[in-house]
RODO-2510 file (C-alpha; in nm, 4 decimals, decimal comma):
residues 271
     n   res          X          Y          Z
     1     x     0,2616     4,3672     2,6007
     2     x     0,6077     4,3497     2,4966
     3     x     0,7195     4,5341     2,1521
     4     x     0,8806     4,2847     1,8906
     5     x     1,2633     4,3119     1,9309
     6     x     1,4458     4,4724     1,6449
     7     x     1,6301     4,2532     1,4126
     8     x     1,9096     4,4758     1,3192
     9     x     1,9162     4,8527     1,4204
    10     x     2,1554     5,0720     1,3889
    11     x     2,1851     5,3864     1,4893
    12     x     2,2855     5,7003     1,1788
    13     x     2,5981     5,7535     1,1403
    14     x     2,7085     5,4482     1,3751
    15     x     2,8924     5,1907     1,1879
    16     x     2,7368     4,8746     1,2085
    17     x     3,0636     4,6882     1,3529
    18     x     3,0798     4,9432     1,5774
    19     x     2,7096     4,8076     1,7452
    20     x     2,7442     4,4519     1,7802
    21     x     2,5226     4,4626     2,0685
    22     x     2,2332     4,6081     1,7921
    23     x     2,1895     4,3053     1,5940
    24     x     2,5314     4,3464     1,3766
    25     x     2,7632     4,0696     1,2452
    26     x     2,9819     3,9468     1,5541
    27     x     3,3307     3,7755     1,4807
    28     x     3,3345     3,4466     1,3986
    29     x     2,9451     3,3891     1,2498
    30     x     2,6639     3,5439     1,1441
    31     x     2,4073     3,6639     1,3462
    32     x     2,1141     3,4773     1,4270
    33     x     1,8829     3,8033     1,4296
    34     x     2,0261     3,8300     1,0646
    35     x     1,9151     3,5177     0,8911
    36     x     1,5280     3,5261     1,0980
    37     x     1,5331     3,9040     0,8927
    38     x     1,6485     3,7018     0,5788
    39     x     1,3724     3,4333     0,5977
    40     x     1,0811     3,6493     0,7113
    41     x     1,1966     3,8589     0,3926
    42     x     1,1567     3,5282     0,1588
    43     x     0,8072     3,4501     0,3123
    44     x     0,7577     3,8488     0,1979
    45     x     0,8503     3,7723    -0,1422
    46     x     0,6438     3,4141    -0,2025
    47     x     0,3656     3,6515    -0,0783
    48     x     0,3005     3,3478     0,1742
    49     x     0,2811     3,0700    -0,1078
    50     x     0,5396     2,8814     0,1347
    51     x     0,2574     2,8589     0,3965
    52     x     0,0371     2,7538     0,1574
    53     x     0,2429     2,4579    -0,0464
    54     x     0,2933     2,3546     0,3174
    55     x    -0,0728     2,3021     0,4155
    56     x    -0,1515     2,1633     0,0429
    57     x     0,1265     1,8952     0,1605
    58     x    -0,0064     1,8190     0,4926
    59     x    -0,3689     1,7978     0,3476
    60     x    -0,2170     1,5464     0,0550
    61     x    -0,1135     1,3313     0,3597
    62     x    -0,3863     1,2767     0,5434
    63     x    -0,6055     1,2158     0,2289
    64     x    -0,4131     0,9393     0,1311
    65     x    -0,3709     0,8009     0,4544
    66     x    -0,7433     0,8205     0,5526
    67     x    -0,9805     0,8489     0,2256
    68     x    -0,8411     0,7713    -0,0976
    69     x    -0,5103     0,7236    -0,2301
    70     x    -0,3840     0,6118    -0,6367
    71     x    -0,2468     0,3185    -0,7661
    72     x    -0,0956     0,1715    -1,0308
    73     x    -0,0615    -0,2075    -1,1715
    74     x     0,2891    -0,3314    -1,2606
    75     x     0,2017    -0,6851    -1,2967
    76     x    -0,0346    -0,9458    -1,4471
    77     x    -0,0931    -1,1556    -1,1268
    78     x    -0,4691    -1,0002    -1,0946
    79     x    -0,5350    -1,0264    -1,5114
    80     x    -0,7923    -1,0563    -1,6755
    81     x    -0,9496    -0,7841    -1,3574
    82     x    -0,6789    -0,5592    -1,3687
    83     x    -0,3969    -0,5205    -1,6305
    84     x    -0,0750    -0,4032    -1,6443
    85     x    -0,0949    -0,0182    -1,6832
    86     x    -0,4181     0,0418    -1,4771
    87     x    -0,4438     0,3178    -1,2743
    88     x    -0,6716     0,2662    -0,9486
    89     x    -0,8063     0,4584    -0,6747
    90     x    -0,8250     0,3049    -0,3664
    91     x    -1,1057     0,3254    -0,0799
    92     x    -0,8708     0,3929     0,2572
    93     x    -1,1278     0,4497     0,4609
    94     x    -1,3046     0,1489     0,4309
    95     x    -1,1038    -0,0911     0,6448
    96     x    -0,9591     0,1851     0,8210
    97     x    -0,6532     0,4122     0,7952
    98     x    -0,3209     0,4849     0,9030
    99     x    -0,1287     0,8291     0,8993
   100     x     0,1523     0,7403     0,6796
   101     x     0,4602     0,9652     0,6666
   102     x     0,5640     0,8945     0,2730
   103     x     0,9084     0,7042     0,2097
   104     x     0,9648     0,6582     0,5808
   105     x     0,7304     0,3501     0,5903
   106     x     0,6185     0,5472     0,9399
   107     x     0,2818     0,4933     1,0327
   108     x     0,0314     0,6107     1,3369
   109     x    -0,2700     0,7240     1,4409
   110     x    -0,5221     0,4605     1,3252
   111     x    -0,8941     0,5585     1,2528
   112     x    -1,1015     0,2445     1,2511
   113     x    -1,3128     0,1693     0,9330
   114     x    -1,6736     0,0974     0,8175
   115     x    -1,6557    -0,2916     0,6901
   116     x    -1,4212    -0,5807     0,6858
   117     x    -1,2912    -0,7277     0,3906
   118     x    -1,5388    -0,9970     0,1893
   119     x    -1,4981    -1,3583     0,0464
   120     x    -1,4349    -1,3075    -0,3544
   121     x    -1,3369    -0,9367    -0,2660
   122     x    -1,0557    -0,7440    -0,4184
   123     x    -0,8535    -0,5594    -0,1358
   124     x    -0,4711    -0,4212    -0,1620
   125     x    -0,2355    -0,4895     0,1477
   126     x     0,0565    -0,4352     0,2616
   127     x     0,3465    -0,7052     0,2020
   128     x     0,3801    -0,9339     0,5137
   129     x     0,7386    -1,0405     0,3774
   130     x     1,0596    -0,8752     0,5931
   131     x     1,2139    -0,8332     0,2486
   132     x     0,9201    -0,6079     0,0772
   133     x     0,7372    -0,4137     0,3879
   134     x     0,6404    -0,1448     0,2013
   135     x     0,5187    -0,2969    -0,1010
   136     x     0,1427    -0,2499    -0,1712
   137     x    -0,0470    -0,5312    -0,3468
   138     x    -0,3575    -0,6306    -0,4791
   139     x    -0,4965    -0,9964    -0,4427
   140     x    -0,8751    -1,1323    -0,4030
   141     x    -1,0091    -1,3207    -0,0921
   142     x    -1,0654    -1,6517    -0,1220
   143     x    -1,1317    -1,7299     0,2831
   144     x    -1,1566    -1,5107     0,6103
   145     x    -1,1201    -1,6500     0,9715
   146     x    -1,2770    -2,0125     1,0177
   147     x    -1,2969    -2,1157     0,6650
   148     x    -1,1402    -2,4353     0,5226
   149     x    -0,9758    -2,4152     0,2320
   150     x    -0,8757    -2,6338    -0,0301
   151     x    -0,7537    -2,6417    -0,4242
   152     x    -0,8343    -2,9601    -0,6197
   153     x    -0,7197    -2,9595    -0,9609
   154     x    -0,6893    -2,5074    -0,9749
   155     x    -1,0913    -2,5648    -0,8361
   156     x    -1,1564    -2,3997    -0,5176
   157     x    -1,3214    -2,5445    -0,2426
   158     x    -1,4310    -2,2888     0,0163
   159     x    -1,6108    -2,5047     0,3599
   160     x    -1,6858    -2,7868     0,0990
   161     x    -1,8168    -2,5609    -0,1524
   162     x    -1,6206    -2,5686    -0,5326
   163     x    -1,6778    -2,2014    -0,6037
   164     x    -1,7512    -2,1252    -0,9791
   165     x    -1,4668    -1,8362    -1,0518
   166     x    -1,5417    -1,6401    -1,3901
   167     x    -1,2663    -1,4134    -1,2714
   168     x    -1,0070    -1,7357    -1,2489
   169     x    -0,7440    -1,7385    -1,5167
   170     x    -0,5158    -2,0473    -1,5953
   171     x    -0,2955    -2,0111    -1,8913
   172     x    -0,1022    -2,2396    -1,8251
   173     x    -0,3017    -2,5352    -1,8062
   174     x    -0,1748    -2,6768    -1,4556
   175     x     0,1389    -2,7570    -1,7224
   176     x     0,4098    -2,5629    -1,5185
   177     x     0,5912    -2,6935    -1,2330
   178     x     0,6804    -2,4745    -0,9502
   179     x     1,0313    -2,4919    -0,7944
   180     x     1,1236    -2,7115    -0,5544
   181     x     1,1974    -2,4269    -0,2889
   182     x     0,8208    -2,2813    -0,3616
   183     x     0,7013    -2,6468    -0,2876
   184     x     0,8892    -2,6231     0,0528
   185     x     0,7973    -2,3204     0,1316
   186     x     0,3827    -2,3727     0,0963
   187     x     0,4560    -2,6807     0,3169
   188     x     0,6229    -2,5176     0,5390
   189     x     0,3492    -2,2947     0,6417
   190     x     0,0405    -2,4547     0,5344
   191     x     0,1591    -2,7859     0,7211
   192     x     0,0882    -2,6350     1,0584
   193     x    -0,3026    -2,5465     0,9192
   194     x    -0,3541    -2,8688     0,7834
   195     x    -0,6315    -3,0591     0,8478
   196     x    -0,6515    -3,3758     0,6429
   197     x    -0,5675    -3,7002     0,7646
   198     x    -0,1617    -3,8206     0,7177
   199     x     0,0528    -3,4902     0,7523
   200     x     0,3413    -3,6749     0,6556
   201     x     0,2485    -3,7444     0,3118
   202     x     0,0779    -3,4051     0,2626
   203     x     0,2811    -3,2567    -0,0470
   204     x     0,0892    -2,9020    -0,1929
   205     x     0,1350    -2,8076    -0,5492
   206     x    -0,0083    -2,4551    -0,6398
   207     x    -0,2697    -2,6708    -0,8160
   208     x    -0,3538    -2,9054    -0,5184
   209     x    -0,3384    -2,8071    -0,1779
   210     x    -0,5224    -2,8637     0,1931
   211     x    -0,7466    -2,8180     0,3631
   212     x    -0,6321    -2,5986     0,5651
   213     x    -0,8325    -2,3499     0,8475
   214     x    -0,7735    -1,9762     0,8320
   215     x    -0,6587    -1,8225     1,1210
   216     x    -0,8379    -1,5974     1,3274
   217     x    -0,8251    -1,2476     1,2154
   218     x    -0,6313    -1,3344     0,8660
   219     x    -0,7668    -1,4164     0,5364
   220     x    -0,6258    -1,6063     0,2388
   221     x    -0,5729    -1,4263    -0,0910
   222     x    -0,4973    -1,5235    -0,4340
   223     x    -0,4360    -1,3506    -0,7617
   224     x    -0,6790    -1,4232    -1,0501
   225     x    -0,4340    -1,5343    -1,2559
   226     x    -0,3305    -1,8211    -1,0849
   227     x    -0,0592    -1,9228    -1,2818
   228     x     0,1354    -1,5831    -1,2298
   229     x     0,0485    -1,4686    -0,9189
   230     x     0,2651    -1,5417    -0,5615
   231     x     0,0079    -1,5006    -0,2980
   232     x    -0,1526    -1,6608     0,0192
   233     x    -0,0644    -2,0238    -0,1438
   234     x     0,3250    -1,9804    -0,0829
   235     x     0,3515    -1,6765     0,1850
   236     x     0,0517    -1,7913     0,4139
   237     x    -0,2663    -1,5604     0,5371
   238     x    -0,2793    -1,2468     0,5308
   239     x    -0,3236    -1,0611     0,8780
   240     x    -0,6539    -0,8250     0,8816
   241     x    -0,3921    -0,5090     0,9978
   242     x    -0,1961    -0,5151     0,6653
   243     x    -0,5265    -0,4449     0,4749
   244     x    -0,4982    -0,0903     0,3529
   245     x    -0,8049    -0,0248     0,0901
   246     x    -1,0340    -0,1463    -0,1484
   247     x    -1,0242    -0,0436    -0,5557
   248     x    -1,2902     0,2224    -0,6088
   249     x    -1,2229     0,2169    -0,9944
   250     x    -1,0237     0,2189    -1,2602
   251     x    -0,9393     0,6413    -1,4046
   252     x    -0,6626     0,5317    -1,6439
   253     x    -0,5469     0,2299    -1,7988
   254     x    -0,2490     0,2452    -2,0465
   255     x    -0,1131    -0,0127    -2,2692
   256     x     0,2441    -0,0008    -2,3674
   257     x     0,2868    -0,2789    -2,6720
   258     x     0,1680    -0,0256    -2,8857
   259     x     0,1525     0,2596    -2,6717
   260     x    -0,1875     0,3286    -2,5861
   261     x    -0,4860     0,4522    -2,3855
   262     x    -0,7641     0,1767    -2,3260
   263     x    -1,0714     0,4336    -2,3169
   264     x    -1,2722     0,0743    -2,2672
   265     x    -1,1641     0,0209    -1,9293
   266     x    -1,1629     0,3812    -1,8152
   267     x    -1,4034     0,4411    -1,4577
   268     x    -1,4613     0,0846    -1,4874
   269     x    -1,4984    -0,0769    -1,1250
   270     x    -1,2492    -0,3659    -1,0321
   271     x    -1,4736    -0,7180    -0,9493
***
């Protein structure tokens, strides 16, 4: 077996520019044998708490990517469920997984999961917009593969069903009126899903809309608060591979007109 080479030896009473050939500085750079001596001494000194911090990191990774990973709410698309200032774990493992390299937006290595997302489910995803790929959000199903869909005066009808919504907030009153381009743009999709009778004259308002069929493999999501929420209704379905988790439950929820803790919605579970 061959004996570890020698960093930097030099013999007594040798100078050390004298030895170049023994490890010593050589003009014009330091030695590589030099800096391996300096960095084995740091991992002396951290007494091999660099190793460590390391694994912790690697271990953090894979956690999140796989089993359970936090969240937080910034908006009010999803009130009265969840509020601005709750803090969520999420179920990863559920749907699936994905090692995901954090702030590269690099992901690999997908481990299958248990279930598939259900009608009047809460589920975060992954932004199907160009402009936001990164962005994780949090919307409820309303329709998976094969349903028809349809809103009649901010009433759901799921396959000719009006669903009764307890969840479904409208403070608005159906009194707003969305922009023109928002009107284009849920035509523009929803137009090719269509299903009634004169496509021509089919004009959706975030109040009125279809029927339309969900595509294989997507589902259609909406925000509870339907009057603040962009979701399935302008963008279009949302494919079954940008589904990322399900909320496990709420561990902190903080309000910040006053600044406050709500202890009343603490380990509450999202429904």
């Amino acid at each position: 077996m061959p004996r570890p080479t020698t960093l930097a030896f030099v013999a007594p009473h040798t100078p050390a520019a004298a030895r170049p050939e023994d490890g010593g500085v050589r003009p014009g750079g330091a030695g590589a044998p030099l800096m391996l001596q300096w960095l084995r001494a740091a991992h002396r000194a951290t007494k091999g708490w660099d190793t460590s911090i390391v694994v912790a990191v690697l271990i953090w990774i894979v956690l999140r990517s796989y089993l359970i990973e936090a969240f937080r709410i910034p908006s009010a698309s999803m009130e009265n469920t969840l509020l601005v200032g709750d803090f969520l774990f999420v179920n990863k493992a559920i749907y699936g997984g994905e090692l995901e390299i954090p702030g590269t937006g690099i992901r690999l290595l997908h481990a299958p999961g248990y279930a598939d997302p259900q009608r009047n489910g809460i589920v975060v995803f992954r932004s199907v917009e160009d402009s936001t790929p990164n962005l994780n959000i949090v919307k409820r199903v309303m329709g998976a593969a094969g349903d028809t869909l349809q809103m009649v005066h901010d009433t759901v009808v799921r396959n000719g069903k009006r669903l009764d919504e307890p969840y479904a907030l409208h403070l608005a009153g159906g009194a707003e009126h969305e922009p023109d381009f928002r009107l284009q743009q849920m035509r523009a999709w929803q137009i090719k899903y269509y299903i009634g009778r004169d496509t021509a004259r089919y004009h959706p308002t975030t109040h009125d809309w279809g029927p339309v069929v969900v595509a294989p493999r997507h589902y259609f999501v909406m925000g509870d608060n339907r009057d603040e929420s962009y979701d399935s209704r302008f963008w279009g379905f949302l494919p079954r591979s940008h589904i990322v988790g399900e909320p496990l439950i709420i561990y902190l929820s903080v309000a910040t007109d006053p600044l406050r803790i709500r202890w009343n919605r603490m380990f509450r579970r999202p429904q």
